[in-house]
N, C-alpha and C positions, 0 to 999 in steps of 0.2 A: 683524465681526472681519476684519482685515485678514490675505491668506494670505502664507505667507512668501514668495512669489516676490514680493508688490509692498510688499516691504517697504524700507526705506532699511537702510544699512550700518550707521548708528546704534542704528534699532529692533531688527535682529538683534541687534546686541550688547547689548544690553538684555536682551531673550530670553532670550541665551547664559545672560547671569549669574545671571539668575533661577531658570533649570534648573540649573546649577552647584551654587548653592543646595540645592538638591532631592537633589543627587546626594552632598553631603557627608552631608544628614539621612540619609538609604538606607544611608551608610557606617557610621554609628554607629549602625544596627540588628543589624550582624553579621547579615543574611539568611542564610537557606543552603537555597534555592528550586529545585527541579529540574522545568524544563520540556522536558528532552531527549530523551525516548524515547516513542512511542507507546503508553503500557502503561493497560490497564487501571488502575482502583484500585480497593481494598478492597470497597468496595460493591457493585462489579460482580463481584469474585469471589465473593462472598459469596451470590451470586445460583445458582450452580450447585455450594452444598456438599453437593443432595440428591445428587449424582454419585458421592458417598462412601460411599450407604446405603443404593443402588437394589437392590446386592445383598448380600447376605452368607455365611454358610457354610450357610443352609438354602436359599438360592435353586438353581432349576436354570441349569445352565450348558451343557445342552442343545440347539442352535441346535433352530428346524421340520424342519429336513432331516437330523438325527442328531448334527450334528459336535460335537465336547464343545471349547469355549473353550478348557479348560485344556489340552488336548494341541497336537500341533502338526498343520498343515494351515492349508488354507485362504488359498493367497497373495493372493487378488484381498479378502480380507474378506469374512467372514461375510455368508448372503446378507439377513439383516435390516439391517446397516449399507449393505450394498449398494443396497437400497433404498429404504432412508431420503435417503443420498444422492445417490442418483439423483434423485430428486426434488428435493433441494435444488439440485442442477446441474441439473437441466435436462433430462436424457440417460438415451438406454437404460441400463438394468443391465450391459448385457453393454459398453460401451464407459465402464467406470468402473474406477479400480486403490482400495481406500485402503489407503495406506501408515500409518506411525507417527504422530508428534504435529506434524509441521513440514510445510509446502509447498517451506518454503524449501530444506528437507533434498530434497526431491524435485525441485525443480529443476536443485539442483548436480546432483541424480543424471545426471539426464537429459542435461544437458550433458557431466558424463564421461561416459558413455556415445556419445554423438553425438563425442566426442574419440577415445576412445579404439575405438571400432566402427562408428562412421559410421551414417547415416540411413536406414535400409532399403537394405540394399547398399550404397547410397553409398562413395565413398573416405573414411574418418576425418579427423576435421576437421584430427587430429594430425599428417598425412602430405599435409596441403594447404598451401600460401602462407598468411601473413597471413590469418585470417579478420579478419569486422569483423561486431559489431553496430548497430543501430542505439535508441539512446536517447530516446525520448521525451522532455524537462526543461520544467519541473523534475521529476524522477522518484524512484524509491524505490532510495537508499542502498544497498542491502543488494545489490538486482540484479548492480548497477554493479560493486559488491564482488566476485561472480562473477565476472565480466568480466575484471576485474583479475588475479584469480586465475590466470585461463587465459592471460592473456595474449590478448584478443581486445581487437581496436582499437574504440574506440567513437565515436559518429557522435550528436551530438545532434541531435534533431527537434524542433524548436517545438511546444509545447501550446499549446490555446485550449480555449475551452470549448465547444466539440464536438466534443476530441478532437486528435492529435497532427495536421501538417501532412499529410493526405494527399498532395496531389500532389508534393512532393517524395519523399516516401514510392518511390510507385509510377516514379518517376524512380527513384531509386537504387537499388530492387531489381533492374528491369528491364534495367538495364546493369552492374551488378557484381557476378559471381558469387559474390566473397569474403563478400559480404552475406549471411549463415545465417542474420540469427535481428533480430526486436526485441523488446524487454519494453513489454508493456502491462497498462496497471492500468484497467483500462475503466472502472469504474464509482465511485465517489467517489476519485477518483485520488489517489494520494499524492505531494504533499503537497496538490495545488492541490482536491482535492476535485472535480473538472471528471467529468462524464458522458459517455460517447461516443453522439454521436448516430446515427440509423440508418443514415442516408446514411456515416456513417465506420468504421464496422461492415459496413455493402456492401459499398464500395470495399476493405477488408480482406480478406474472402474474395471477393473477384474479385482479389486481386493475380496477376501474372502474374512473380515473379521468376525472374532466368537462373540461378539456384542452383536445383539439381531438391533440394538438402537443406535447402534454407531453412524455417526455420521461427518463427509466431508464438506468444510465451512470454506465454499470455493468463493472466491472476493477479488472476481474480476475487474477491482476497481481502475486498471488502466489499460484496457479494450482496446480504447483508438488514441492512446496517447504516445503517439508518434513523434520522433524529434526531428525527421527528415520524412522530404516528401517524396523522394525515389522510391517506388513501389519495390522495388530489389532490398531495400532497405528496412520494409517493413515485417516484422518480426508477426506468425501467424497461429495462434495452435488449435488443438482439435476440439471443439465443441463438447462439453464434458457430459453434458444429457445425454445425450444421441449417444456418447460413447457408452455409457453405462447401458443405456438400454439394449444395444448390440448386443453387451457384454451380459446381458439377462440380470442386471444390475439396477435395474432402475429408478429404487428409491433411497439409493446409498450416499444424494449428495442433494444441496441446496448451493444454489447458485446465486449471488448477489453484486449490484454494481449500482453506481449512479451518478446524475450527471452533477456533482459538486464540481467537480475541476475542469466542467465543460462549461456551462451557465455559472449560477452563483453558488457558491458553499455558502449552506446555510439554507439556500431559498431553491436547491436544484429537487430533481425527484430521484427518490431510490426508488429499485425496483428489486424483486427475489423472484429467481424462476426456478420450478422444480418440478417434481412428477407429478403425476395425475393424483397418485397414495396421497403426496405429501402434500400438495394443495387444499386439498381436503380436510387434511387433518390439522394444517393453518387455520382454514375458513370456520374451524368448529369454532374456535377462539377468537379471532378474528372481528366475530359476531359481534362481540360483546365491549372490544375495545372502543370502536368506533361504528359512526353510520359509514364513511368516506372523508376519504383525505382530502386536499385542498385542491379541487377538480377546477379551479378556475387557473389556478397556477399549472396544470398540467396542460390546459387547453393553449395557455400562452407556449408554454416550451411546445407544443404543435406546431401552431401559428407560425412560429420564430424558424424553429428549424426546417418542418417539413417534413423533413424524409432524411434516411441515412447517411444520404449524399450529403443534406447541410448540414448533417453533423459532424462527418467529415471533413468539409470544407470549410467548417469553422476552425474546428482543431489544429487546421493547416494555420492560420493565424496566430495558435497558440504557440505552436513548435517556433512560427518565425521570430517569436519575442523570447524564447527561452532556450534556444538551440545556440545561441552564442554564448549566454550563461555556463550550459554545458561542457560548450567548447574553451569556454574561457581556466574552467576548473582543470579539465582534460590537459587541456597544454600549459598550465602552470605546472602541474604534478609533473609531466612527464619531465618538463622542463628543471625544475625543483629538485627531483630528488630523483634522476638520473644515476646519480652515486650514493645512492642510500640504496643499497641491496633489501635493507630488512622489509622496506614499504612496499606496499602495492596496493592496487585501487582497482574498482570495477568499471567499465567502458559501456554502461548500459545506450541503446539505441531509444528509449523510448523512457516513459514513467516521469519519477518525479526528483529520484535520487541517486547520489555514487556511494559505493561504499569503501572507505577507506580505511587500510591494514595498516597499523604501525608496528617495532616489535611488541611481539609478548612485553605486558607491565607496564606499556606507555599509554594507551588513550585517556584513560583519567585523568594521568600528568598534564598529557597534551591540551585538555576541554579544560580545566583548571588555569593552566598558562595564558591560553587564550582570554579567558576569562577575567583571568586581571589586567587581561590589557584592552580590555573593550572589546571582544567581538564574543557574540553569545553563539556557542554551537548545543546541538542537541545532546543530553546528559551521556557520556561512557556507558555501556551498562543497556541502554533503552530498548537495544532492540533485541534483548533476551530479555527472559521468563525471570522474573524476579529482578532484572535490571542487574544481571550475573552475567559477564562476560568472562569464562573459564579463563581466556585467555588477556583478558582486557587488553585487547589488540584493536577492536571494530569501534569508525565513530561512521555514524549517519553526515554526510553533508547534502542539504538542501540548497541547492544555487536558485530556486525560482524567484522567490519574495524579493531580496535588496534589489536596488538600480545598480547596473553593471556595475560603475565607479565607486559604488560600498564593495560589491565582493571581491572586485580586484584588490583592495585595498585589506580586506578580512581574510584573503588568499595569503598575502603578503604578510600576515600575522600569524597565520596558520603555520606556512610551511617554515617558518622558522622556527616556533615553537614544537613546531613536530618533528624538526633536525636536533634540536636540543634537549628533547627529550629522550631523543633516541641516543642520542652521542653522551647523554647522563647514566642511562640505563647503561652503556657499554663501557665506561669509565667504571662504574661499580661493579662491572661481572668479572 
């Protein structure tokens, strides 16, 4: 089969019409397909309703060490979630905070915080020039949104798959101080799925920025979110505290994660593990937010899981409801667009997402066409800093939320509209 770059002006338009075609049929289905948000679906909630019945009004709510759940105490969380977690990060007990049900809610924290009270004595970021982060892209939406919020300038970093650009990296922290902070998703990265390899995890905690309050916003949010259960399969990286500390680094990062996509989003616990410096200088604020978070919800995700291994082993039930999803995306594209040279898409093992290349000039087109035909993808644009794709080439697809037989079917709308955007764009060049 002939690919569309060595096709004649003719053959495209042939193409064109054939897909056109396709695109009126899709019209007169009335779809109403939502492939925009990374959410769990049904099944996978369904997988943690024993979290509703671990305890009840005959259970004790008694921690090992005295403290009663139901009263108030206990900022850092109860010391069994404490070391439940701990485990699942990585990290001593005593360099672990969990807050409520969001990470994300803990990162704004942290950044007012760092705005409004500056970084371990530091001068507040509030009462500084211009600060600036720096962006890894394609990246996670929501970060970005942060960003925005405060008014901090953002700076994108090329990804690849082992990880965002380092040496530019280490170039631009090195010489500008206004440089505090980047977001990284290390580990099935959102959207592209991409792993950081060791060597870029090194060079991370060996950075040597002119900002003494700069810091790395590490957002381990898919740890154990495996889509296969072959342990050869499993994608691993290097612990980033313990790196930094090695590396005589070790209050250059804050590390955050939580079990929304394990348990319930919305109702799971985040947790933030950091240095001894930076715990400290959390706890000064800390004080003042709260007495302790929802310790009775934290004793249930105890209860429920156990230990790392049933957090594991649950997860394995996630993968088995969302790995054919995967697969089902994986082998449409390959399948699809075989002879579309300009595409290509990322093969992630684990996380939440693929991410998908069309030519320069088409995702827009592409989430637009979709769009009037019923199936809702996540906006062009989302997963840069400003909703700026230089090359508005990248769209995020989410396969977890519909039931197979919607995505198959939002597949089928996709890939044609994304052949006929592209076969549009190449008619006009």
């Amino acid at each position: 089969m002939k690919k569309y770059s060595e096709m004649t002006k003719e053959e495209l338009k042939a193409a064109r019409d054939e897909l056109q075609k396709k695109c009126e049929e899709f019209k007169a289905m009335n779809l109403n397909l939502d492939m925009s948000r990374g959410k769990p679906c049904k099944e996978q909630l369904d997988l943690s309703m024993g979290l509703l019945s671990v305890l009840d009004d005959k259970s004790s709510l008694v921690c090992e060490d005295g403290m009663d759940c139901r009263n108030y105490g206990g900022l850092t969380g109860i010391k069994e979630a404490r070391e439940l977690l701990a485990t699942f990060m990585e990290n001593d007990v005593k360099n672990i905070i969990i807050y409520g049900n969001s990470s994300l809610n803990v990162m704004y924290t942290i950044i007012m915080q760092c705005f409004v009270f500056g970084v371990m004595g530091e001068k507040p970021w509030k009462d500084q020039d211009k600060i600036k982060f720096l962006c890894p892209v394609p990246g996670y939406d929501r970060h970005f949104a942060i960003c925005e919020e405060f008014g901090i300038e953002m700076i994108n970093v090329p990804m690849s798959e082992t990880g965002p650009d380092m040496d530019m990296i280490e170039k631009l922290v090195s010489e500008d101080e206004k440089i505090k902070g980047i977001w990284c998703v290390p580990k099935y990265s959102n959207p592209d799925g991409y792993v950081y390899s060791d060597d870029t995890i090194k060079r991370f905690a060996r950075l040597k920025p002119k900002a003494s309050d700069f810091r790395i916003f590490w957002d381990n949010a898919y740890t154990v979110h495996y889509l296969y259960d072959e342990v050869e399969k499993h994608d691993h990286i290097i612990e980033i505290l313990g790196e930094c500390e090695r590396a005589g680094n070790p209050d250059i990062v804050y590390k955050f994660a939580s079990t929304s996509k394990i348990s319930f989003p919305g109702s799971g616990l985040a947790v933030l593990a950091a240095s001894d410096n930076n715990i400290k200088d959390i706890m000064k604020h800390l004080k003042y937010q709260t007495i302790g978070y929802d310790k009775v919800n934290q004793l249930r995700h105890v209860v429920f899981f156990k230990d790392l291994k049933g957090i594991k082993d649950h997860m394995k039930k996630h993968a088995s409801i969302i790995r054919p999803k995967f697969e089902l995306v994986l082998n449409t594209f390959e399948k699809e667009f075989s002879d579309v040279d300009a595409i290509s898409w990322t093969k992630p093992r684990g996380g939440y997402f693929i991410s998908f290349y069309g030519l320069e000039g088409t995702a827009k087109d592409i989430v637009k066409r979709c769009s009037d035909l019923g199936v809702k993808l996540t906006d062009a644009g989302s997963s840069f800093p400003y909703h700026k794709d230089p090359k508005d080439s990248n769209i995020r697809i989410a396969p977890t939320y519909p039931k197979i037989e919607d995505l198959e079917e939002a597949l089928k709308v996709f890939t044609v509209c994304a052949k006929l955007s592209t076969i549009e764009k190449l008619l006009a060049s």
